[in-house]
C-alpha positions as CSV (number, residue, x, y, z in Angstrom):
1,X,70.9,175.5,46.5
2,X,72.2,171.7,46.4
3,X,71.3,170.3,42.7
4,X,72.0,166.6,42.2
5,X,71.9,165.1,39.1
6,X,71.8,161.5,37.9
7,X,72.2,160.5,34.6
8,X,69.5,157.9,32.9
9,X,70.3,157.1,29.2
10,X,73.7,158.0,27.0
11,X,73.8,157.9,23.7
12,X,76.9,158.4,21.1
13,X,77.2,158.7,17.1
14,X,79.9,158.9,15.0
15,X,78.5,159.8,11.3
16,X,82.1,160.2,9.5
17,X,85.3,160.9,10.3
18,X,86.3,164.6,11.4
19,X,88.5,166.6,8.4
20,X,89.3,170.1,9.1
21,X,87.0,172.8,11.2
22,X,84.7,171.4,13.6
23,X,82.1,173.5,15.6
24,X,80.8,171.8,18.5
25,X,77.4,172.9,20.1
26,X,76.0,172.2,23.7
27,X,73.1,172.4,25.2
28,X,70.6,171.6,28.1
29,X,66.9,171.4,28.2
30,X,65.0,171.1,31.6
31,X,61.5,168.9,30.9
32,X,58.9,168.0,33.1
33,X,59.8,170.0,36.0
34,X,58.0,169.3,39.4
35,X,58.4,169.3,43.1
36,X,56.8,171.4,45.9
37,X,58.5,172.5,49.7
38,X,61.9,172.6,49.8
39,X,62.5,170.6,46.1
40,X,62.5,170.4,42.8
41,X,62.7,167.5,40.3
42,X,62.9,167.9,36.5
43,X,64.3,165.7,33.9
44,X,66.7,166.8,31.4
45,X,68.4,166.6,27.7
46,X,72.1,167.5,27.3
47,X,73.2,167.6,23.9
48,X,77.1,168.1,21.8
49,X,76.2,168.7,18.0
50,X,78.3,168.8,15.7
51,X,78.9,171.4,12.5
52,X,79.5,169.5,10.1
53,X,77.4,166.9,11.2
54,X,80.2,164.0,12.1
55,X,78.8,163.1,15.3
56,X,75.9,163.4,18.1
57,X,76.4,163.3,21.7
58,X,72.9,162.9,23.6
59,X,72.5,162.2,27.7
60,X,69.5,161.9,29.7
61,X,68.8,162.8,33.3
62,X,66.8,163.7,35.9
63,X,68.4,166.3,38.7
64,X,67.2,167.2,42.3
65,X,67.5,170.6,43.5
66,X,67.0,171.2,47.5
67,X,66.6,175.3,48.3
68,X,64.2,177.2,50.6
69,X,60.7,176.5,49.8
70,X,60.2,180.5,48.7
71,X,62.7,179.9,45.4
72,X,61.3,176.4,44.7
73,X,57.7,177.9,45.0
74,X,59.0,180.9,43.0
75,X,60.1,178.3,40.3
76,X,57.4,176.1,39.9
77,X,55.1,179.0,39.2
78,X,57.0,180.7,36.7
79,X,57.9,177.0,35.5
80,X,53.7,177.1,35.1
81,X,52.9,180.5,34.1
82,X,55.4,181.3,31.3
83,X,54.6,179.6,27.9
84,X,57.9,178.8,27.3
85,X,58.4,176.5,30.1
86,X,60.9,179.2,32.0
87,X,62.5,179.4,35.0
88,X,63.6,182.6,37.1
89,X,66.8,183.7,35.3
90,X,69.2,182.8,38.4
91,X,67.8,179.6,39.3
92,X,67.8,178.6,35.5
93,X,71.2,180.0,35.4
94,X,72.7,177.8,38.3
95,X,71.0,174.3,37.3
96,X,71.9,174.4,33.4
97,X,76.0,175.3,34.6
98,X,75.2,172.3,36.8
99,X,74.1,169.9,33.8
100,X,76.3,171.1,31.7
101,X,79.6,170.8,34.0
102,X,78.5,167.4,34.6
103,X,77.8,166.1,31.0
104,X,80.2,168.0,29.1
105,X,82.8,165.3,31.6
106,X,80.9,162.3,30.2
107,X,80.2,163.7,26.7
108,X,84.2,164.1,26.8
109,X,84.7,160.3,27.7
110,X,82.4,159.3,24.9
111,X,83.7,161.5,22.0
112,X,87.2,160.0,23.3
113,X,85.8,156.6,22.7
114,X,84.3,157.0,19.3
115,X,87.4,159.7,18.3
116,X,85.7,162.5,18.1
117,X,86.7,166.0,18.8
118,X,86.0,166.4,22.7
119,X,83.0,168.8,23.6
120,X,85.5,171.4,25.4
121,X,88.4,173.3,24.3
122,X,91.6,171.8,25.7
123,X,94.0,174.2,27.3
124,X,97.1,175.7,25.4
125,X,100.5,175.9,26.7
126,X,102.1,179.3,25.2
127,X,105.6,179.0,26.4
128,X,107.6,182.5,26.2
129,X,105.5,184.7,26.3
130,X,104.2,187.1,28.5
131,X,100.9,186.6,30.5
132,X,98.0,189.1,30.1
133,X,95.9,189.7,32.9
134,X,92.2,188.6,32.3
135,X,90.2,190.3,34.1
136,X,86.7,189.4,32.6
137,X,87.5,185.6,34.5
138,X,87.5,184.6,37.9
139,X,90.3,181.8,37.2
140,X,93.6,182.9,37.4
């Protein structure tokens, strides 16, 4: 599967100043999805929210996925046939990780710019101390 996305409209809000706990929320929401043979086109909403509400981050898209015409036949008609505008859990699974890998990076340059807390946790440095293994992740 080759998904390529291209991003349409950004938008940024800072509402007040950050003090103290801030969750941060993201999220991706396919619309419009069509296509037949080998592809698949659907348009897209990424957004960071904020808890409390000190800021919105809100991107637009559309993304192009190329894969044998069986899965994007497959997706279209569960796409069509579920109510709730689904699509097969893998195929779902691998374009929203796509969207989201790809905004999160921008949603990260526009929070910097409007200093706001960034949509991803930043890495920690524990110096001296010993490392646990993880073994629920694949990085290492």
């Amino acid at each position: 599967m080759n998904v390529s996305i291209e991003l349409k409209d950004l938008e940024a809000h800072k509402y007040t100043k950050p003090q103290g706990r801030v969750h941060i929320k993201n999220n991706s929401t396919l619309l419009n999805v069509r296509g037949g043979g080998d592809s698949l086109s659907a348009d897209f909403v990424y957004t960071s929210t904020y808890d409390p509400n000190i800021g919105l981050i809100r991107l637009e898209g559309e993304l192009n996925v190329v894969d044998k015409p069986e899965n994007i036949s497959t997706a279209l008609e569960e796409w069509s046939r579920t109510k709730e505008k689904n699509l097969p859990k893998g195929f779902a699974e691998k374009i929203h990780n796509q969207i989201i890998s790809t905004c999160i990076l921008q949603a990260s340059i526009l929070a910097r710019d409007l200093k706001l807390p960034a949509p991803m946790p930043a890495p920690k440095v524990s110096i001296g101390k010993e490392e646990k293994p993880d073994t629920d992740s694949y990085i290492r």
